[in-house]
LOBAGU-982514 format. One record per residue (C-alpha): residue in three letters; x negated, y negated, z; residue number from 1. Coordinates in steps of 0.2 Angstrom, whole numbers, plus 2048, in hexadecimal, padded with zeros to 3 digits. Layout:
N
<ALA,<X,Y,Z>,NUM>,
...
This chain:
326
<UNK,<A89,B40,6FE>,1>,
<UNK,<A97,B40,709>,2>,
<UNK,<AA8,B49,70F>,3>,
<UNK,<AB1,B3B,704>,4>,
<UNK,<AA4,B3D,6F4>,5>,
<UNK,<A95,B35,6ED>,6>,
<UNK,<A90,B25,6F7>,7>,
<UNK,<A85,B18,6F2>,8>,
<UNK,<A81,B0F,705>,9>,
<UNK,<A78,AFF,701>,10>,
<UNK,<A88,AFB,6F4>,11>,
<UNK,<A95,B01,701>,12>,
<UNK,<A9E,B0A,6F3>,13>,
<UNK,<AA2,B1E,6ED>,14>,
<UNK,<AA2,B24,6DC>,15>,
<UNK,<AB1,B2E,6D6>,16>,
<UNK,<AB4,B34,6E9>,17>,
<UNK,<AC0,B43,6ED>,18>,
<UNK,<AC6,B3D,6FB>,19>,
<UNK,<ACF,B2A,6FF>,20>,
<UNK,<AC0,B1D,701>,21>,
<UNK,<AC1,B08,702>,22>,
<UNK,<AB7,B08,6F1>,23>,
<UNK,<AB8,B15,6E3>,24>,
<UNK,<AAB,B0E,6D2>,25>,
<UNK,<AB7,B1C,6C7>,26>,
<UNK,<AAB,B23,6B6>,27>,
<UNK,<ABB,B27,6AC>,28>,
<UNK,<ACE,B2F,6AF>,29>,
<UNK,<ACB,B41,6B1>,30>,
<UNK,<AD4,B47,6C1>,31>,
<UNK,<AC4,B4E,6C9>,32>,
<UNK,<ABC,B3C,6C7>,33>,
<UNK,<ACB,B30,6CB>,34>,
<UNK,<AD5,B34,6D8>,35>,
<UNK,<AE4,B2D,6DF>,36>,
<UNK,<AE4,B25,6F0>,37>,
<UNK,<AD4,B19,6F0>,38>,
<UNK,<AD7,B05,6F7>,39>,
<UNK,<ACE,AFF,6E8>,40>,
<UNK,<AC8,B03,6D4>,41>,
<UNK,<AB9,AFD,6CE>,42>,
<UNK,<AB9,B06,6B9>,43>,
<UNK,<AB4,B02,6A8>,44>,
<UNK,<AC0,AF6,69E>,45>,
<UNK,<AC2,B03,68F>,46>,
<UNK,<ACA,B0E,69C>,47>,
<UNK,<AD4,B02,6A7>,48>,
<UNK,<AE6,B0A,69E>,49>,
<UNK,<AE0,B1D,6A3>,50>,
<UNK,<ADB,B19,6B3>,51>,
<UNK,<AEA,B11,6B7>,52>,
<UNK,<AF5,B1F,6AF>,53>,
<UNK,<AEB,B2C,6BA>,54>,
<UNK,<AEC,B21,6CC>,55>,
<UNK,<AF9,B18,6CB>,56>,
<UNK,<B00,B08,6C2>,57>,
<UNK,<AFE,AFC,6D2>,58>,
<UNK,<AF0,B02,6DA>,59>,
<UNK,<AE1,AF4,6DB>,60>,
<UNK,<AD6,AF7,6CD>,61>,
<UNK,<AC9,AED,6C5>,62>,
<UNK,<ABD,AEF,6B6>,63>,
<UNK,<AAE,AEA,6AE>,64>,
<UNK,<AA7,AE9,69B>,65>,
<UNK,<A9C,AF7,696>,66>,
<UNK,<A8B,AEE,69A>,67>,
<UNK,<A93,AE3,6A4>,68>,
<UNK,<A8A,ADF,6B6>,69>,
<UNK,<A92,ADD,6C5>,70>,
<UNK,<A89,ADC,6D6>,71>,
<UNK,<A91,AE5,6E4>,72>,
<UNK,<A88,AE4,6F6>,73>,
<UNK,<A75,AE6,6F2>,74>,
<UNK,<A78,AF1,6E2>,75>,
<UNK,<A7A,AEB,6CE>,76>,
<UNK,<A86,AF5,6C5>,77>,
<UNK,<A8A,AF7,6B5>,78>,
<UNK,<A98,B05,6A9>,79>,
<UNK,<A90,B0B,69B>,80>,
<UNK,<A98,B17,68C>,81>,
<UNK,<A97,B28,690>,82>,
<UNK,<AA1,B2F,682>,83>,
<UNK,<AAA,B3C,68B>,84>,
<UNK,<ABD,B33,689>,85>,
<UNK,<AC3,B23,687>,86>,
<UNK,<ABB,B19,690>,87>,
<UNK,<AAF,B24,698>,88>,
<UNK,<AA2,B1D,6A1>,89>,
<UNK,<A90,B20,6A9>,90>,
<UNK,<A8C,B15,6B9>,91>,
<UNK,<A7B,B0C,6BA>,92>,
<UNK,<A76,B06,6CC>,93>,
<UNK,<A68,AFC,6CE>,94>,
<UNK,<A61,AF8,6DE>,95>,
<UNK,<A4F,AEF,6E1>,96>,
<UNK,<A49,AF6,6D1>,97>,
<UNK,<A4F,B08,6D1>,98>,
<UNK,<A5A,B0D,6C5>,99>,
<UNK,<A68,B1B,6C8>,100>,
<UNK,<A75,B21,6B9>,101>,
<UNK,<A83,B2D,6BE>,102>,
<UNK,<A8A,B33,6AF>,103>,
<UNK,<A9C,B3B,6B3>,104>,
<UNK,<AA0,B42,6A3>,105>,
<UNK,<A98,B41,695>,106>,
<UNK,<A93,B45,683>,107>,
<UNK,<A87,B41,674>,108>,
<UNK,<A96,B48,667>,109>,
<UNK,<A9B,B3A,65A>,110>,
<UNK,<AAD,B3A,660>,111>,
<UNK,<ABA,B2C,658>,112>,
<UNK,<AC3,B2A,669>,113>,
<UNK,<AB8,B23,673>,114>,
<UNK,<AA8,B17,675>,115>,
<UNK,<A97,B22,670>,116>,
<UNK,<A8D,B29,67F>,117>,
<UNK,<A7E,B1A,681>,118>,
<UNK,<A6C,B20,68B>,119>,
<UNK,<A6A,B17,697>,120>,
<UNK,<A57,B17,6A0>,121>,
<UNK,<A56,B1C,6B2>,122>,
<UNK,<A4C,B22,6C1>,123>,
<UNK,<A59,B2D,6C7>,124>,
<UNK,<A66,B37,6BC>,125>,
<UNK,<A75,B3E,6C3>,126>,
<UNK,<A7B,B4A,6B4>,127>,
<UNK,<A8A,B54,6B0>,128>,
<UNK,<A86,B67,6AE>,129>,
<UNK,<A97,B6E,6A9>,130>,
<UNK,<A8F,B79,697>,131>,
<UNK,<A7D,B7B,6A0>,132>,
<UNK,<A79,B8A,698>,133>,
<UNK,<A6E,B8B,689>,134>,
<UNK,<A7F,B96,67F>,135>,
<UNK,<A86,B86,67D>,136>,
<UNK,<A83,B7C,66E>,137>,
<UNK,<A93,B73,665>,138>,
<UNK,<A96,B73,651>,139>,
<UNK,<A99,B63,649>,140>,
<UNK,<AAC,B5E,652>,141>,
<UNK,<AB2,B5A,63F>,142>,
<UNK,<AAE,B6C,637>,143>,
<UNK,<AB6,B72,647>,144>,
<UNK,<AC6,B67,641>,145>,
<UNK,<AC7,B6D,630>,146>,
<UNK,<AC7,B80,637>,147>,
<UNK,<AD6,B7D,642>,148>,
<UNK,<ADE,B73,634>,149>,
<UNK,<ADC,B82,627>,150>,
<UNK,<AE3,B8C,636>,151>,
<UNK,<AF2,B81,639>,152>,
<UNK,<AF4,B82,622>,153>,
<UNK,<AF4,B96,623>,154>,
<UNK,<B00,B99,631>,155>,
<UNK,<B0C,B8A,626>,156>,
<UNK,<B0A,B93,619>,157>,
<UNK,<B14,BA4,621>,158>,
<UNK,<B1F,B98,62E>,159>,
<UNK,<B15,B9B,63D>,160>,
<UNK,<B12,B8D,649>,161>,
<UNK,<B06,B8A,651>,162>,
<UNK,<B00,B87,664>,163>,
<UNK,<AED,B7F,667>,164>,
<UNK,<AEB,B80,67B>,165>,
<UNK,<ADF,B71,67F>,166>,
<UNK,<ADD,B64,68F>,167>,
<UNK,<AE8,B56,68F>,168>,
<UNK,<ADE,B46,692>,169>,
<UNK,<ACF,B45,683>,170>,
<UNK,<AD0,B55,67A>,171>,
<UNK,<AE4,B55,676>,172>,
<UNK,<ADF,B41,66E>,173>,
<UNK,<ACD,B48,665>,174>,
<UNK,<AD6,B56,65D>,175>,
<UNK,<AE4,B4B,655>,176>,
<UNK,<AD7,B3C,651>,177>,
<UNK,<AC9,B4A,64A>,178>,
<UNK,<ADA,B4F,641>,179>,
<UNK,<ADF,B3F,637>,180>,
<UNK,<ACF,B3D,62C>,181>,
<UNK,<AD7,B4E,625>,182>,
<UNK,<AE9,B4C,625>,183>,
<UNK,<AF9,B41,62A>,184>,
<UNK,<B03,B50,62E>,185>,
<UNK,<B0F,B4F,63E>,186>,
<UNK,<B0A,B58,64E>,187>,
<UNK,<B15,B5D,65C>,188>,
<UNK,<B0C,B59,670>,189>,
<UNK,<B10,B5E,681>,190>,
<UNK,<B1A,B51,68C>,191>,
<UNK,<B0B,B50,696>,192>,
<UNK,<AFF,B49,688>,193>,
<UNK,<B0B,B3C,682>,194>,
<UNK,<B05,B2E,68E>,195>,
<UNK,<AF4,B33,68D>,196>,
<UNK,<AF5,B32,678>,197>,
<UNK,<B00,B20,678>,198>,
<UNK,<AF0,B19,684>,199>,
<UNK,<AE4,B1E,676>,200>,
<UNK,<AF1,B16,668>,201>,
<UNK,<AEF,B08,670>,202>,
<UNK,<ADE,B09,670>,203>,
<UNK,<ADC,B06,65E>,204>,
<UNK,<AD9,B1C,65D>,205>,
<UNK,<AE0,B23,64B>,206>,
<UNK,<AEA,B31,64F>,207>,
<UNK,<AF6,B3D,645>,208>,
<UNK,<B08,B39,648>,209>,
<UNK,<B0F,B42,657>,210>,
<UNK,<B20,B48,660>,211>,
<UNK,<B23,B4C,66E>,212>,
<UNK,<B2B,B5E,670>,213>,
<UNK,<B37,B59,67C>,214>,
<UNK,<B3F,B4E,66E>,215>,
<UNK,<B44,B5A,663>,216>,
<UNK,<B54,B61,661>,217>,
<UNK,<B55,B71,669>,218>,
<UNK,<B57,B7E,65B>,219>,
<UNK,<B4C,B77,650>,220>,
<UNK,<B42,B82,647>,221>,
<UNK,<B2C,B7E,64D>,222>,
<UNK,<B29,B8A,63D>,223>,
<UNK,<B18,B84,634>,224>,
<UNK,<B16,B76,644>,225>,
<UNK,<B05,B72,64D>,226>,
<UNK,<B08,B6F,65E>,227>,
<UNK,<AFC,B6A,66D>,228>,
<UNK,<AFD,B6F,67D>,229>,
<UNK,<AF4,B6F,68E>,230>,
<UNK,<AEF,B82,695>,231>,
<UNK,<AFC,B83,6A3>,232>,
<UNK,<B09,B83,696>,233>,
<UNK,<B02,B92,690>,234>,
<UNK,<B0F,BA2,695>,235>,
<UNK,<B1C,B97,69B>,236>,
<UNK,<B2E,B96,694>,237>,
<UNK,<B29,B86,68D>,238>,
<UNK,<B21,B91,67D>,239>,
<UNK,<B32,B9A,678>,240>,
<UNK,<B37,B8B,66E>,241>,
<UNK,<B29,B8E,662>,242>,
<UNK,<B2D,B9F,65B>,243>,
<UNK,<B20,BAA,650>,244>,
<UNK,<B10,BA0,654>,245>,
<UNK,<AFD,BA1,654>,246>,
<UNK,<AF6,B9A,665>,247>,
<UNK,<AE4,B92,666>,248>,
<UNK,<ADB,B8A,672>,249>,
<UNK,<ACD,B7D,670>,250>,
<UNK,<ABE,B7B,67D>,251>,
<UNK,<AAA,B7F,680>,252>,
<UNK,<AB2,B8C,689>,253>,
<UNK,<AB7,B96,678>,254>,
<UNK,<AA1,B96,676>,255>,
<UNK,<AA2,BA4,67F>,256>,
<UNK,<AA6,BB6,677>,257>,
<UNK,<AB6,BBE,67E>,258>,
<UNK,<ABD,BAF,685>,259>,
<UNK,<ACB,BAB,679>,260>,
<UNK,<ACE,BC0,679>,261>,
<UNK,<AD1,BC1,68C>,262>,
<UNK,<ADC,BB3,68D>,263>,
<UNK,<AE5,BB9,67E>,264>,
<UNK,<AE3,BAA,672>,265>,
<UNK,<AE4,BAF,660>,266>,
<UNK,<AD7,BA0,65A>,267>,
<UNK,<ACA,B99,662>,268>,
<UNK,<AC3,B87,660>,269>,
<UNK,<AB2,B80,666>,270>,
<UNK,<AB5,B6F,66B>,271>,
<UNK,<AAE,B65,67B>,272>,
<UNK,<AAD,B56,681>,273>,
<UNK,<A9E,B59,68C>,274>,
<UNK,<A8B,B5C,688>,275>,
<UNK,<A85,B6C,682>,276>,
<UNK,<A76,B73,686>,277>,
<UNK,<A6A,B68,678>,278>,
<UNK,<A72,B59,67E>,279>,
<UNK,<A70,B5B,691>,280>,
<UNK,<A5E,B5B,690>,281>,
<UNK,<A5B,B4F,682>,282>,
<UNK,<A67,B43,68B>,283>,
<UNK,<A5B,B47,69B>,284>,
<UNK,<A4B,B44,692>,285>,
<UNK,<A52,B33,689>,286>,
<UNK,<A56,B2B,69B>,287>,
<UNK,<A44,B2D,6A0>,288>,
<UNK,<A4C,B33,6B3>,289>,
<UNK,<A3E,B39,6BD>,290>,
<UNK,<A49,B41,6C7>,291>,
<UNK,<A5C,B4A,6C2>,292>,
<UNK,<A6A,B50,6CC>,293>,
<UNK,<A74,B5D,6C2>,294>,
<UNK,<A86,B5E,6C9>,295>,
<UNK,<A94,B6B,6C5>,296>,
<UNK,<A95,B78,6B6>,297>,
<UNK,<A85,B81,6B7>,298>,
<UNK,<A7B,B74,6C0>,299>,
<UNK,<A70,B82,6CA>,300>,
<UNK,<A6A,B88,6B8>,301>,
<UNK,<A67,B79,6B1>,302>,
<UNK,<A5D,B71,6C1>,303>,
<UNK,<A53,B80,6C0>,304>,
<UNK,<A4F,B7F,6B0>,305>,
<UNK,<A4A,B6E,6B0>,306>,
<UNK,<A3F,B70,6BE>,307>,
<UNK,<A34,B7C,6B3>,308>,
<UNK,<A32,B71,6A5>,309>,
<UNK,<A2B,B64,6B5>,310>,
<UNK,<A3A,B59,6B7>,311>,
<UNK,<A40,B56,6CC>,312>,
<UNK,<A4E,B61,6CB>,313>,
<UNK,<A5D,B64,6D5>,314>,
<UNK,<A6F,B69,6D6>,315>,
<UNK,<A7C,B5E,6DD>,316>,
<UNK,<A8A,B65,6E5>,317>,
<UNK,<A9C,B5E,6E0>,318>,
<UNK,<AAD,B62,6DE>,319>,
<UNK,<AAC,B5B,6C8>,320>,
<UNK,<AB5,B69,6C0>,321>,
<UNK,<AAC,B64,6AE>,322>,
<UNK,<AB8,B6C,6A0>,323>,
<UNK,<AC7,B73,6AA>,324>,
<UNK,<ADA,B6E,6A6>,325>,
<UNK,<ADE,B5E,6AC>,326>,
């Protein structure tokens, strides 16, 4: 650890630093992870247009195949799926026989957006901790579709919109791709999704159509609508143009009882793109780590619980915000 972020000494390289550094090996486009500002990229291929759209178009990145090796001072490394978004990855260092995986974000969730999570066997496994509480266990991400889809038909039915609140980058693409096995329907998206979707389109993701809101003409009518939308847009004048409307808002954080009521929401989804609680430990017991790192989320409850079932246990401290808007 260092005041710039994680660094691996005998590779002379950081890994999704916080602060500007020489050499940045970037595990997928989040803006806790990749940050602007670093002399040099070093990310997986599948995630190349993200990563540009998060740092900057001109800025010195280059990528590798998932599997594919690459030897940087005395250290082999290699990208590997993650399954957190598009082209999310895990980082495997090898160096004299041991084996380190930081895992950024990640998920075990089948998701059509993005590559599916593969194990990869380790020594040392620095893991994600953002849903490290055993409350956390996800349903099935297509029945969880089909409810906001019967949500979106009942509020059509009267001429209600409606508003689902959900994180930009990954959830926004998820929703509308979870979406099209059900329908072909039209929905409306924030400006600030519309890169972000036209970089999974050209991905090869199946989507539903979209539009951008700003497009339509102003006075049109959203009645019967479905509209995405990133939280901070939430009480802003932004939502006057949508009329009567139902508002919803998909994350892990909707697990918990009272959220969606104390932030006012009249639905609540469960949807992550992260581990829950099931997957965290079967994902630690599959890399055969001898020893883990748990970083951000509940990283001190999971450690500790690890270290009772005999696993080397600890928490690492980081700056990873796990599920927060981005």
């Amino acid at each position: 650890m260092t005041p710039q972020g994680l660094f691996c000494e005998p590779g002379g390289f950081h890994i999704d630093p916080w602060q500007p550094v020489e050499r940045a090996l970037i595990t997928h486009a989040h803006g806790d992870h990749a940050r602007s500002g670093h002399q040099r990229y070093l990310g997986a291929r599948a995630g190349e247009s993200l990563l540009r759209r998060r740092v900057g178009a001109t800025s010195a990145i280059d990528t590798l195949d998932y599997g594919e090796p690459l030897k940087i001072g005395d250290v082999t490394v290699s990208f590997h799926p993650a399954g957190h978004v598009l082209g999310s990855a895990q980082l495997r260092l090898e160096h004299r026989g041991e084996v380190w995986v930081v895992s950024g974000d990640y998920k075990r969730a089948a998701d059509p957006t993005c590559a599916p999570f593969e194990v990869v066997r380790c020594h040392t496994f620095i893991t994600e901790a953002t849903f490290g509480l055993p409350i956390f266990r996800w349903d099935d991400a297509r029945l969880v579709a089909e409810d906001i889809l019967r949500w979106w038909d009942a509020n059509r039915a009267v001429g209600r919109s409606v508003v689902l609140f959900c994180y930009a980058l990954g959830k926004a693409q998820r929703i509308l791709a979870e979406l099209a096995r059900l329908t072909d329907r039209p929905a409306f998206i924030h400006g600030s999704m519309h890169g972000l979707v036209d970089a999974y389109r050209e991905a090869g993701v199946k989507m539903i159509p979209t539009q951008l809101v700003s497009e339509v003409e102003k006075g049109t009518s959203f009645a019967g609508a479905l509209v995405l939308a990133p939280p901070s847009a939430g009480g802003s004048t932004w939502m006057r143009r949508f009329g009567e409307m139902e508002t919803g808002f998909a994350s892990g954080w909707m697990r918990v009882r009272g959220n969606r009521r104390r932030r006012g929401f009249d639905r609540g989804f469960v949807l992550s793109d992260h581990a829950d609680w099931p997957d965290l430990l079967r994902t630690v017991e599959d890399t055969g780590a001898q020893r883990v790192l748990t970083t951000h989320g509940s990283a001190e409850p999971l450690a500790r619980y690890l270290r009772e079932k005999g696993v080397d246990a600890s928490p690492l401290a980081t700056p990873f915000e796990g599920e927060a808007e981005d």
